[in-house]
HTML snippet that shows the backbone in 3Dmol.js (N, CA, C, O; Angstrom):
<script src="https://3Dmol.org/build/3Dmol-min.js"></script>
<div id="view" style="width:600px;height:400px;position:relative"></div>
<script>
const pdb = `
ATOM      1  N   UNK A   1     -18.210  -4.836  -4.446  1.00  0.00           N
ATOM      2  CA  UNK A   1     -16.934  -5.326  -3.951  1.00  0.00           C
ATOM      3  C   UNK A   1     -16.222  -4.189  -3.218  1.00  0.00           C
ATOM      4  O   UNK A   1     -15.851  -3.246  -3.918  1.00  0.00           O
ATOM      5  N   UNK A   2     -15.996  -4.150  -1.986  1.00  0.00           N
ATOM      6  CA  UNK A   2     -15.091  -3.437  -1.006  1.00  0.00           C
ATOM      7  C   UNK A   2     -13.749  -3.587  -1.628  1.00  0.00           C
ATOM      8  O   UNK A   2     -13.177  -4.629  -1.951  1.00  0.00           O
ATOM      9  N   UNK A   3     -13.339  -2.314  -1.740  1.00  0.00           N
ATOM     10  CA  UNK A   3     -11.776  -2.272  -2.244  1.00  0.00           C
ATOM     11  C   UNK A   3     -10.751  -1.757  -1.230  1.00  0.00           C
ATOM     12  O   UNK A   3     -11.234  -0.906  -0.483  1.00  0.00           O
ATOM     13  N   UNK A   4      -9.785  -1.973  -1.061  1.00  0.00           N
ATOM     14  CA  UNK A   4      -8.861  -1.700  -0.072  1.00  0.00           C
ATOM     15  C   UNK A   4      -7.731  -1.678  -0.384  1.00  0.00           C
ATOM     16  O   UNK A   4      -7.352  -2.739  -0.879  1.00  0.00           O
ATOM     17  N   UNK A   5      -6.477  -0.361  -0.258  1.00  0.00           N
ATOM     18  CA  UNK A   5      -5.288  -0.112  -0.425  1.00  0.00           C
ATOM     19  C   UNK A   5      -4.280  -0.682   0.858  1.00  0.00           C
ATOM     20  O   UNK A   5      -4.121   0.102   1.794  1.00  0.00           O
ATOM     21  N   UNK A   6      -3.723  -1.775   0.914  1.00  0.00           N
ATOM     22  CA  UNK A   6      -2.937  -2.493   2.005  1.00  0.00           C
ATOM     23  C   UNK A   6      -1.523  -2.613   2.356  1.00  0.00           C
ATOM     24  O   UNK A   6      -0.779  -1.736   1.919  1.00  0.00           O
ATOM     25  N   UNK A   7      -1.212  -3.197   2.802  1.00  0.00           N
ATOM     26  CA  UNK A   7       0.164  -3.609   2.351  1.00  0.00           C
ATOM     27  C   UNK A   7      -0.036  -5.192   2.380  1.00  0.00           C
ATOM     28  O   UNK A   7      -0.982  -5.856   2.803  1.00  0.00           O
ATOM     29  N   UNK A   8       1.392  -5.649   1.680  1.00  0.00           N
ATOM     30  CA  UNK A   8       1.771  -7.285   1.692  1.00  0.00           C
ATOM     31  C   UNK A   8       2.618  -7.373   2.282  1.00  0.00           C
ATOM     32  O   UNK A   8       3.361  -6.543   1.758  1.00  0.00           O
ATOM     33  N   UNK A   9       3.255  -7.883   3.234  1.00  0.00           N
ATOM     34  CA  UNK A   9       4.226  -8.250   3.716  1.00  0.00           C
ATOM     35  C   UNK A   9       5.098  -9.408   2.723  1.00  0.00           C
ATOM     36  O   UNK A   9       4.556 -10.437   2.322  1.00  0.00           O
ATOM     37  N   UNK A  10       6.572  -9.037   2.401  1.00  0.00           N
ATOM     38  CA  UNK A  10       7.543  -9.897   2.213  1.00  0.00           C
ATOM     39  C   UNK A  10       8.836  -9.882   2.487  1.00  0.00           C
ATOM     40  O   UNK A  10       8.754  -8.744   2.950  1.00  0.00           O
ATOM     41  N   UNK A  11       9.932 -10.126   2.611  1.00  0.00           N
ATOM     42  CA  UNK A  11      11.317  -9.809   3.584  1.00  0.00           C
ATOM     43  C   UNK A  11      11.146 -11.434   4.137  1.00  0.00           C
ATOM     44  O   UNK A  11      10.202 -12.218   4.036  1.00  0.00           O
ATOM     45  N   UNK A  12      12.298 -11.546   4.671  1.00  0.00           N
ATOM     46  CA  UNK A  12      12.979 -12.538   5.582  1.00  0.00           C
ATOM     47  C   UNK A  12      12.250 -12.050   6.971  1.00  0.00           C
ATOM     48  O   UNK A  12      11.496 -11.085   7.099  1.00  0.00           O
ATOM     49  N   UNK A  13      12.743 -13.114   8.120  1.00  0.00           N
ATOM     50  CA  UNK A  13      12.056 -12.906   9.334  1.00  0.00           C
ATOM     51  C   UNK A  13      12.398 -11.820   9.969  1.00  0.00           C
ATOM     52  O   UNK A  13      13.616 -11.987  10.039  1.00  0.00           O
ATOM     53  N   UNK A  14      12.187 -10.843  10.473  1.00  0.00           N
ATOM     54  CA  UNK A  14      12.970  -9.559  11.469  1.00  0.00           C
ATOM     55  C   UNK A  14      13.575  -8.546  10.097  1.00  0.00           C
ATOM     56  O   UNK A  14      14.530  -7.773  10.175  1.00  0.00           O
ATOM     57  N   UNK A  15      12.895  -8.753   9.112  1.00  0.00           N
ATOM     58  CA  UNK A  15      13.408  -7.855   7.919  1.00  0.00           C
ATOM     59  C   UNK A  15      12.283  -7.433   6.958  1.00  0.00           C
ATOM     60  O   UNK A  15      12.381  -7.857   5.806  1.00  0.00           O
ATOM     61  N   UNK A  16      11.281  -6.696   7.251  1.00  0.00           N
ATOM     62  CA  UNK A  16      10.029  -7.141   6.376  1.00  0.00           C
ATOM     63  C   UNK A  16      10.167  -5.772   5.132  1.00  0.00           C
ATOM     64  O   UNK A  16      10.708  -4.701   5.404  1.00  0.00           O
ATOM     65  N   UNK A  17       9.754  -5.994   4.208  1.00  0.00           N
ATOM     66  CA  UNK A  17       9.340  -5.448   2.789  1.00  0.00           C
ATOM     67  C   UNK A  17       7.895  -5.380   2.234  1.00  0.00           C
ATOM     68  O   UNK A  17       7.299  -6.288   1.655  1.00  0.00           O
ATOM     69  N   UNK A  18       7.549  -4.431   2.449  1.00  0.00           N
ATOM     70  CA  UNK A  18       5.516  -4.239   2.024  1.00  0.00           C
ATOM     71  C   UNK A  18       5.674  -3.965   0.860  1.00  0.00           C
ATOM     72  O   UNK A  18       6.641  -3.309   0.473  1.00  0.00           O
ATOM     73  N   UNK A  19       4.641  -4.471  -0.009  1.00  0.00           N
ATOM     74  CA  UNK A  19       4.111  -3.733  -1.162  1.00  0.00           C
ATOM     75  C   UNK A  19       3.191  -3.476  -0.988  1.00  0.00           C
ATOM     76  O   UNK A  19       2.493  -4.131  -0.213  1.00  0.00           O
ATOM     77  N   UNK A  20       2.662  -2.190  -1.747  1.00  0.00           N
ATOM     78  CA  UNK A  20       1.266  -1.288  -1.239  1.00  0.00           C
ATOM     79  C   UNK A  20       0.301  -1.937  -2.478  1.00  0.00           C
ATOM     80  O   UNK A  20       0.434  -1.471  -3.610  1.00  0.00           O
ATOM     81  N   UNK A  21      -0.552  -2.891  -2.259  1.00  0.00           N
ATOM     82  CA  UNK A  21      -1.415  -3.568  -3.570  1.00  0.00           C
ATOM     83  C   UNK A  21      -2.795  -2.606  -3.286  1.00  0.00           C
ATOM     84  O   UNK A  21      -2.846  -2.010  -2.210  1.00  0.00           O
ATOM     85  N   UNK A  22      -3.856  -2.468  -4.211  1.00  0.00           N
ATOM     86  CA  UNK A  22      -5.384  -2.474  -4.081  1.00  0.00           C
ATOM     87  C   UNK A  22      -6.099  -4.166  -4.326  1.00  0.00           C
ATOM     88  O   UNK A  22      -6.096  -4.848  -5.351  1.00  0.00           O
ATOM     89  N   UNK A  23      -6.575  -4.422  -3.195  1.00  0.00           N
ATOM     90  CA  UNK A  23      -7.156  -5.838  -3.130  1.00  0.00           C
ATOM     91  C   UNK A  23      -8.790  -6.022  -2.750  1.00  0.00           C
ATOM     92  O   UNK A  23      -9.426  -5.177  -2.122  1.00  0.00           O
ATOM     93  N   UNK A  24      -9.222  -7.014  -3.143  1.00  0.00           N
ATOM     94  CA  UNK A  24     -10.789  -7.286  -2.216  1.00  0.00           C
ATOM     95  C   UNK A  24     -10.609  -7.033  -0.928  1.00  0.00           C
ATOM     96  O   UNK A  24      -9.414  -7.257  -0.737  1.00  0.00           O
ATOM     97  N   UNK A  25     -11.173  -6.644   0.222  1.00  0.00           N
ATOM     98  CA  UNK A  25     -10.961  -6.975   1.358  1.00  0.00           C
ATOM     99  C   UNK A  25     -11.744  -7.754   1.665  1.00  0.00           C
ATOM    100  O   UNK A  25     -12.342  -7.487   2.707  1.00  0.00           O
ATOM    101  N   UNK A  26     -12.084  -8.918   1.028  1.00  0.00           N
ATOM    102  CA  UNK A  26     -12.164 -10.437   1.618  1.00  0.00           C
ATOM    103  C   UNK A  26     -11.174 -10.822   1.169  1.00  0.00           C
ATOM    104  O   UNK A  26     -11.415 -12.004   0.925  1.00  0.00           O
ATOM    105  N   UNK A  27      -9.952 -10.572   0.816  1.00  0.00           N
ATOM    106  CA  UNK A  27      -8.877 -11.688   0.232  1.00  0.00           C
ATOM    107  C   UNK A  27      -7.969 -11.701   1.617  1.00  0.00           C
ATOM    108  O   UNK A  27      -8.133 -10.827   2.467  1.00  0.00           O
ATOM    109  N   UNK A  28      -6.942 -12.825   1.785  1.00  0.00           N
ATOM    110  CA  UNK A  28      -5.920 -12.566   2.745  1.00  0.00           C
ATOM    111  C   UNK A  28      -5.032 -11.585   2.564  1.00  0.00           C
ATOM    112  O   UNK A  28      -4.949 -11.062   1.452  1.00  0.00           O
ATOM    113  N   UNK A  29      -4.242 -11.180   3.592  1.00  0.00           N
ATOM    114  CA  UNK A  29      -3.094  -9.963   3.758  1.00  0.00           C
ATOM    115  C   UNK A  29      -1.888 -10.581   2.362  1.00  0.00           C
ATOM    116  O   UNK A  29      -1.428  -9.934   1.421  1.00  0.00           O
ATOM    117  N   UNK A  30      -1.756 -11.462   2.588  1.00  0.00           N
ATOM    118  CA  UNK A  30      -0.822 -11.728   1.258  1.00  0.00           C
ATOM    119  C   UNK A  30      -1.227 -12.343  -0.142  1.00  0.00           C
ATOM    120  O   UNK A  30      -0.548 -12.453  -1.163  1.00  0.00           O
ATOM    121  N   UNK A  31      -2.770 -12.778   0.159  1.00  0.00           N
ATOM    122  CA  UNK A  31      -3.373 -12.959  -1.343  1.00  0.00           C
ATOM    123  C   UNK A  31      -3.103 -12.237  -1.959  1.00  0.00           C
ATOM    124  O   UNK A  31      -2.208 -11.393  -2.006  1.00  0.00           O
ATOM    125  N   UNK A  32      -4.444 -12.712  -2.904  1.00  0.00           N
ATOM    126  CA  UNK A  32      -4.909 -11.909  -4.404  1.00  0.00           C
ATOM    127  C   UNK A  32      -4.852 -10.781  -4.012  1.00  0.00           C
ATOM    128  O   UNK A  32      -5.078 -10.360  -2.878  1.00  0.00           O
ATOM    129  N   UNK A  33      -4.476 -10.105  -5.140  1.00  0.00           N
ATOM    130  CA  UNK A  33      -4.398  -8.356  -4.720  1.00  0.00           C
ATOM    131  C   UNK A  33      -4.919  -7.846  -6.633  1.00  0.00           C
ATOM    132  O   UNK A  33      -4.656  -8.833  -7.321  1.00  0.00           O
ATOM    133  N   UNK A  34      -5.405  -6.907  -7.372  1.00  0.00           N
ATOM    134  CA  UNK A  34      -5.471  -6.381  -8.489  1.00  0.00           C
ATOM    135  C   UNK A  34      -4.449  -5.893  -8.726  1.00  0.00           C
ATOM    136  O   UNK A  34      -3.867  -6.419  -9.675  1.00  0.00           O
ATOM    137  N   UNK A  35      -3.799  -4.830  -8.112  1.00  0.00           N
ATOM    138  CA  UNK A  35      -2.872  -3.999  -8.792  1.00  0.00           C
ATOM    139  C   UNK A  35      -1.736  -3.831  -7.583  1.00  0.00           C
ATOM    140  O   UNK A  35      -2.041  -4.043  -6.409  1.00  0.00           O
ATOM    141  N   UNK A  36      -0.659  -3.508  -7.909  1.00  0.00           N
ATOM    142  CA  UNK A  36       0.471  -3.227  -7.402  1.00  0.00           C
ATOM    143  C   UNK A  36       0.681  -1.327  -7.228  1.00  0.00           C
ATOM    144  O   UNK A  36       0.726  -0.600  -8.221  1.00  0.00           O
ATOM    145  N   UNK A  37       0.777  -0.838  -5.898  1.00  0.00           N
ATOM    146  CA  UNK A  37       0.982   0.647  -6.646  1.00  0.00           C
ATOM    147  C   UNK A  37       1.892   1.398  -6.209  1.00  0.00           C
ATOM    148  O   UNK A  37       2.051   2.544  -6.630  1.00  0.00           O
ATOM    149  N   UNK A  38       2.719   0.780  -5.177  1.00  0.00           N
ATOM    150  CA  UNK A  38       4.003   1.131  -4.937  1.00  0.00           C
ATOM    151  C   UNK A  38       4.229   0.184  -3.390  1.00  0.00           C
ATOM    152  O   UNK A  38       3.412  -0.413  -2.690  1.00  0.00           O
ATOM    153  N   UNK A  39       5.690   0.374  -3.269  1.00  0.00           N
ATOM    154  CA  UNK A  39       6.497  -0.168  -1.859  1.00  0.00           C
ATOM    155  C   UNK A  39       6.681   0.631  -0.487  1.00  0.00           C
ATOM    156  O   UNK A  39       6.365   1.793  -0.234  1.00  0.00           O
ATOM    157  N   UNK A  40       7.249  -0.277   0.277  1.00  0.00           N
ATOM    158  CA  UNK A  40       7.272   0.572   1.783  1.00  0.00           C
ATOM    159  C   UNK A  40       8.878  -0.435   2.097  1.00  0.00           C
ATOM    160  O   UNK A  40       8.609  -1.633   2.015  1.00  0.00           O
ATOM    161  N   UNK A  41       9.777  -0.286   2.289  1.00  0.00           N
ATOM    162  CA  UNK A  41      10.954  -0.505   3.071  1.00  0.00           C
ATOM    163  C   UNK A  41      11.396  -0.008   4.476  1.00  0.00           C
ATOM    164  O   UNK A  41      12.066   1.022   4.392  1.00  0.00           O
ATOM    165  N   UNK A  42      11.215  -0.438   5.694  1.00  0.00           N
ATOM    166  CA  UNK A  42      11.303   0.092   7.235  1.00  0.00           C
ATOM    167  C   UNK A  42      12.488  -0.079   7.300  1.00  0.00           C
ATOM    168  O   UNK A  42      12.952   0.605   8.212  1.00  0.00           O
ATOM    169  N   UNK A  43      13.427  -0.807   6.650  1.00  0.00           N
ATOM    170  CA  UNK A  43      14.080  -1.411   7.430  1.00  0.00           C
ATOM    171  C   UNK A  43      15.622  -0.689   6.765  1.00  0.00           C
ATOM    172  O   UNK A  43      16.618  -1.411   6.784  1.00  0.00           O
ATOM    173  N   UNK A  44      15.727   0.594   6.253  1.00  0.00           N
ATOM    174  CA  UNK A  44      16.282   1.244   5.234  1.00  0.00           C
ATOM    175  C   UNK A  44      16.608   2.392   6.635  1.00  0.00           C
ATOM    176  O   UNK A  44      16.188   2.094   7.753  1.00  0.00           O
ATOM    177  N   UNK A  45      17.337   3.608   6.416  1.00  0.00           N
ATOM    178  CA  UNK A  45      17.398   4.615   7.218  1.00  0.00           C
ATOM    179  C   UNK A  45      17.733   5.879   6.558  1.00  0.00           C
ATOM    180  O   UNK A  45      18.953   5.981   6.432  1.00  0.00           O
ATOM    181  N   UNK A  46      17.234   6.645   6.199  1.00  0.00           N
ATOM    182  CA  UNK A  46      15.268   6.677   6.276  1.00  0.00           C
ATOM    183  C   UNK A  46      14.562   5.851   5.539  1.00  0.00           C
ATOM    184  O   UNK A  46      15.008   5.471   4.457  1.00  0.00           O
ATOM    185  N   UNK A  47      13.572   5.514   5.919  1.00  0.00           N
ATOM    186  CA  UNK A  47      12.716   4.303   5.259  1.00  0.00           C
ATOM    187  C   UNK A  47      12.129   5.021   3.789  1.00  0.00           C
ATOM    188  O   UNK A  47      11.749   6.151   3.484  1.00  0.00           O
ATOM    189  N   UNK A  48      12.261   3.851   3.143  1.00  0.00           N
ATOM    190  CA  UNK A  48      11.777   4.324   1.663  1.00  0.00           C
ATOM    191  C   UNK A  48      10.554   4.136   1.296  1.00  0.00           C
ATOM    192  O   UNK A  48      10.264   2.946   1.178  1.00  0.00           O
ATOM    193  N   UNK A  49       9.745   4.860   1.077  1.00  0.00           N
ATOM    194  CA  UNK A  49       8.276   5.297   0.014  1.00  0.00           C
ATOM    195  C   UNK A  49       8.502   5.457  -1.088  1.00  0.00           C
ATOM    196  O   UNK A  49       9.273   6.285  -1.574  1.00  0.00           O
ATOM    197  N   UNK A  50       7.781   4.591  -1.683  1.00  0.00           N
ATOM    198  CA  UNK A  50       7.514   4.615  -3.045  1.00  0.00           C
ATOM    199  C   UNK A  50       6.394   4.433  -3.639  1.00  0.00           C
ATOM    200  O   UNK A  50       5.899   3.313  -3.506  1.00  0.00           O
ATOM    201  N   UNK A  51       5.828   5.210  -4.271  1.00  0.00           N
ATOM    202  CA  UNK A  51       4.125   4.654  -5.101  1.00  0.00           C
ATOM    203  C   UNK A  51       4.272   5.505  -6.070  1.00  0.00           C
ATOM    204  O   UNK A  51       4.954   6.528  -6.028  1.00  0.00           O
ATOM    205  N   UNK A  52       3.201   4.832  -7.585  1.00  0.00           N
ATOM    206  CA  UNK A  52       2.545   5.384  -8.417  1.00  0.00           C
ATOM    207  C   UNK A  52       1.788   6.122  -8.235  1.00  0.00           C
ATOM    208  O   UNK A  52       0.667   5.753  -7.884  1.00  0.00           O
ATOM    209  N   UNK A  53       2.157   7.762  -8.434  1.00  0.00           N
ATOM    210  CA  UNK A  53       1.156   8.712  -7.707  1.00  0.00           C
ATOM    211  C   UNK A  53      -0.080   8.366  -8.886  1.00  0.00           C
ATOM    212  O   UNK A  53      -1.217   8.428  -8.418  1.00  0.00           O
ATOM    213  N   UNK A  54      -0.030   8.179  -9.656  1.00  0.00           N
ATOM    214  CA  UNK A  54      -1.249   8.280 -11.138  1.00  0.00           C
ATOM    215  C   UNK A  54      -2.170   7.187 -10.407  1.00  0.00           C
ATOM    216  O   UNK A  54      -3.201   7.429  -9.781  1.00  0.00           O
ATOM    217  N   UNK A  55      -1.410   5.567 -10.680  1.00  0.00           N
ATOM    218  CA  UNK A  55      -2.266   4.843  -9.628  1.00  0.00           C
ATOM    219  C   UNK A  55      -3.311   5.146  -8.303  1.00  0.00           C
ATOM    220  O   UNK A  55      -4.516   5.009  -8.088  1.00  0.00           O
ATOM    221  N   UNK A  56      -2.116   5.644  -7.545  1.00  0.00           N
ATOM    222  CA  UNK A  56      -3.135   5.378  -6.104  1.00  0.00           C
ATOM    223  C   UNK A  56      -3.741   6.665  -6.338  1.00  0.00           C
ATOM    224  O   UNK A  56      -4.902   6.378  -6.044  1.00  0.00           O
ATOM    225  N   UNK A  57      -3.767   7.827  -6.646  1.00  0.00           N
ATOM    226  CA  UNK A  57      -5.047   8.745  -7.057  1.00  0.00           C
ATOM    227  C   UNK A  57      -6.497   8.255  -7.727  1.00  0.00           C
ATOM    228  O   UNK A  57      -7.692   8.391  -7.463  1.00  0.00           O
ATOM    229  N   UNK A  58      -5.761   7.666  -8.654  1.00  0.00           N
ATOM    230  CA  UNK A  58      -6.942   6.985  -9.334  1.00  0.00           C
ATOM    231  C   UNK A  58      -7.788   5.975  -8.671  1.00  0.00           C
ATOM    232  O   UNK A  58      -8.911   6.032  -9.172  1.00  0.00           O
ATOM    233  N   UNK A  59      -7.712   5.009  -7.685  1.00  0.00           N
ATOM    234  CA  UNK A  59      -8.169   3.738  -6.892  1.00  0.00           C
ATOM    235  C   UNK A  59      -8.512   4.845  -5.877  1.00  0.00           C
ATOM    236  O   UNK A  59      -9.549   4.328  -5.462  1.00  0.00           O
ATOM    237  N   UNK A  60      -8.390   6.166  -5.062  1.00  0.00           N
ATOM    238  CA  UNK A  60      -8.661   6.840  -4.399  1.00  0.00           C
ATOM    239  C   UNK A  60      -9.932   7.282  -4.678  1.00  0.00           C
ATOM    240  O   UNK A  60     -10.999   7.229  -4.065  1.00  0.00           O
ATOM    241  N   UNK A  61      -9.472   7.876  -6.083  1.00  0.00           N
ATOM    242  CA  UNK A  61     -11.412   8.355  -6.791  1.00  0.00           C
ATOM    243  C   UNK A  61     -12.461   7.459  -7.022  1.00  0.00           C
ATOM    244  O   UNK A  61     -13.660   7.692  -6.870  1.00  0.00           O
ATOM    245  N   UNK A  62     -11.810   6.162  -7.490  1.00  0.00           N
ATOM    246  CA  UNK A  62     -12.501   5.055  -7.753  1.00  0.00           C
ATOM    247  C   UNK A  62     -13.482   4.680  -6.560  1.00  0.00           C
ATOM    248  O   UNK A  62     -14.671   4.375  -6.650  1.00  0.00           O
ATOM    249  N   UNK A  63     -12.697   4.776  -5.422  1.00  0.00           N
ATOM    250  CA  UNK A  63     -13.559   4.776  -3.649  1.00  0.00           C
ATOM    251  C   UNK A  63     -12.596   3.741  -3.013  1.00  0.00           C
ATOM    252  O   UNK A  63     -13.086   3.332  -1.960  1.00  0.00           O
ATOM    253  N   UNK A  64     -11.094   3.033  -3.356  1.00  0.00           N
ATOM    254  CA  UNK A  64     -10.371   2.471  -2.677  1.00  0.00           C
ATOM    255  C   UNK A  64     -10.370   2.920  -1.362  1.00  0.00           C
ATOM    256  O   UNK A  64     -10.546   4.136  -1.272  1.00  0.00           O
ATOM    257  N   UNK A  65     -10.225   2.313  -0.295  1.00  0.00           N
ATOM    258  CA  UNK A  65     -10.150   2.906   1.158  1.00  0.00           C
ATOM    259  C   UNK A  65      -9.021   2.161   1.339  1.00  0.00           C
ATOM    260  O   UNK A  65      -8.868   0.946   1.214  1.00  0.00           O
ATOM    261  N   UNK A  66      -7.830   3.470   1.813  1.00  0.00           N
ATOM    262  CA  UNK A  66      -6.851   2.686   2.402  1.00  0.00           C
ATOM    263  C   UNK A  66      -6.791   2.468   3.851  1.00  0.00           C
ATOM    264  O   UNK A  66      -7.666   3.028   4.512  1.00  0.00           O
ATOM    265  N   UNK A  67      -5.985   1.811   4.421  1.00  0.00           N
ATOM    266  CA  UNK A  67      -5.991   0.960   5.536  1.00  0.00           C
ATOM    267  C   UNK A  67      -5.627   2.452   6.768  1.00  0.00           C
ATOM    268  O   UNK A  67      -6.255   3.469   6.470  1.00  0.00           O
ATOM    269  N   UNK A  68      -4.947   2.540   7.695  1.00  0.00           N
ATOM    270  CA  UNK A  68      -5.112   3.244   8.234  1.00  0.00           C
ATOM    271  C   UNK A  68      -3.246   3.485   8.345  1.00  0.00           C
ATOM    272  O   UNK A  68      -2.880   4.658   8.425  1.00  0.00           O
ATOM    273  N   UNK A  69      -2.272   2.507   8.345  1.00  0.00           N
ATOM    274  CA  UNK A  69      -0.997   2.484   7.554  1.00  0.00           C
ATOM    275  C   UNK A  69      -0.336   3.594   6.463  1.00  0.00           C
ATOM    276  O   UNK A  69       0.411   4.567   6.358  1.00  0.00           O
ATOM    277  N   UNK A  70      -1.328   2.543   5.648  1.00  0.00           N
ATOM    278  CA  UNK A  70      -1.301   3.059   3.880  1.00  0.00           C
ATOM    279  C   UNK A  70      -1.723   4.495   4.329  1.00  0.00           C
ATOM    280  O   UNK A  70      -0.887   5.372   4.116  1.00  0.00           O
ATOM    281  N   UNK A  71      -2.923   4.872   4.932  1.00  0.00           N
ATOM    282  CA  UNK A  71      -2.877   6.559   4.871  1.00  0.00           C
ATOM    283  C   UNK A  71      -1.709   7.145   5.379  1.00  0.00           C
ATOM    284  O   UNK A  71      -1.072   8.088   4.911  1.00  0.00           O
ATOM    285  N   UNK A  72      -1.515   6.534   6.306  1.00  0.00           N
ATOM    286  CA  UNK A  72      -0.144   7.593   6.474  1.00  0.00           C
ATOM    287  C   UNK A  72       1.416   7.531   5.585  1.00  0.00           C
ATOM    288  O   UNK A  72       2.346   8.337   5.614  1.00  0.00           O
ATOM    289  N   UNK A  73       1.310   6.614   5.034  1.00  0.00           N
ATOM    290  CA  UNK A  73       2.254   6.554   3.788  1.00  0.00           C
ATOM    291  C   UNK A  73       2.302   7.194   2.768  1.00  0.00           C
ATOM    292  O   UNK A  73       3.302   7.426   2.089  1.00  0.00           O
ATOM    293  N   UNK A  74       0.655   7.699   2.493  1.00  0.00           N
ATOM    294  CA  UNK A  74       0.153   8.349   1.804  1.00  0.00           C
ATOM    295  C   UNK A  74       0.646  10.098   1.819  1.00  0.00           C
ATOM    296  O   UNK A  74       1.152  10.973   1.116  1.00  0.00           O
ATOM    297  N   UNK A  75       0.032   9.810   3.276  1.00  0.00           N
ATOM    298  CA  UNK A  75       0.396  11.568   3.887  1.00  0.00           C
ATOM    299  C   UNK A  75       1.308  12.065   3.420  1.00  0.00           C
ATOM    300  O   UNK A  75       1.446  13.109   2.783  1.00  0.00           O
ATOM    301  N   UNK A  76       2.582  10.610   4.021  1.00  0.00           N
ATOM    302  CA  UNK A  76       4.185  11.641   4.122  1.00  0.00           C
ATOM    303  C   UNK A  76       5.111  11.153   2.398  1.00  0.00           C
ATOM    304  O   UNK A  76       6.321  11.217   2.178  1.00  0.00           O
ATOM    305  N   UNK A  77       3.992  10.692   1.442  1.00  0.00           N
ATOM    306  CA  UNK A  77       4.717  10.837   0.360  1.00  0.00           C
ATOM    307  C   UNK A  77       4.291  11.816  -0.430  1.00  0.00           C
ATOM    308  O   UNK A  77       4.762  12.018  -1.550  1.00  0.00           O
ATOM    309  N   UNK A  78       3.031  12.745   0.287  1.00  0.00           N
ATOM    310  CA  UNK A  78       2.194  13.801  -0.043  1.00  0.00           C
ATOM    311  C   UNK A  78       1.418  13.608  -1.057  1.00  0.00           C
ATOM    312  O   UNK A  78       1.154  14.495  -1.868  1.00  0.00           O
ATOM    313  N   UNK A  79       0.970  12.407  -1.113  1.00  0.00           N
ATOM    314  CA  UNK A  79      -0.577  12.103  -2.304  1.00  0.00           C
ATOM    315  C   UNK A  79      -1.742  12.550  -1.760  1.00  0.00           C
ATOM    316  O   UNK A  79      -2.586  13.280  -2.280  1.00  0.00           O
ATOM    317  N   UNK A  80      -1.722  11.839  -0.180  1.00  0.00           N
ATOM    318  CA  UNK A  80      -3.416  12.666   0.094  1.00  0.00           C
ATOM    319  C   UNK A  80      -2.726  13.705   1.533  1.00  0.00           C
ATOM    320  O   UNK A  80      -1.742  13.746   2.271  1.00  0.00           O
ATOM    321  N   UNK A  81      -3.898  14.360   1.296  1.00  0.00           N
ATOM    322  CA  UNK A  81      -3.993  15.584   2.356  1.00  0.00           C
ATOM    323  C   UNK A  81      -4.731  15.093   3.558  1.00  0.00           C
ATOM    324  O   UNK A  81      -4.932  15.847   4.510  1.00  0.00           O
TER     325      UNK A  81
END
`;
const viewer = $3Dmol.createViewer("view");
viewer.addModel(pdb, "pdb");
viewer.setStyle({}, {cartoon: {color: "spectrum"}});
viewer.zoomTo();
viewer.render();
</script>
């Protein structure tokens, strides 16, 4: 099973709110997801990051691949290098 660190989109229209899940990547963008491991807010000034550093380390070692997003969320909340 291919694992993948994503986001979900939720918010109102022109207002969106991600949560950063680990999911199948055969599931849809707002399906099934396993775990929850932190949020993304754009729409804030400065935008807010938030994750379970214990989590997404761990789904990292596990071989989660995050999206190309999620890495940089990653970057600038300084989990991965």
């Amino acid at each position: 099973m291919a694992v993948k660190m994503r986001l979900k989109r939720l918010g109102q229209k022109k207002a969106p709110f991600y949560r950063v899940v680990v999911a199948d990547a055969r599931s849809p963008r707002d399906g099934r997801f396993i775990e929850e491991i932190g949020y993304y807010d754009p729409t804030k000034e400065p935008s807010v990051i938030k994750f379970d550093e214990e989590a997404a380390k761990k789904w990292i070692a596990n071989g989660a691949q995050p999206t190309d997003r999620v890495a940089v969320l990653l970057k600038t909340a300084g989990i991965l290098k």
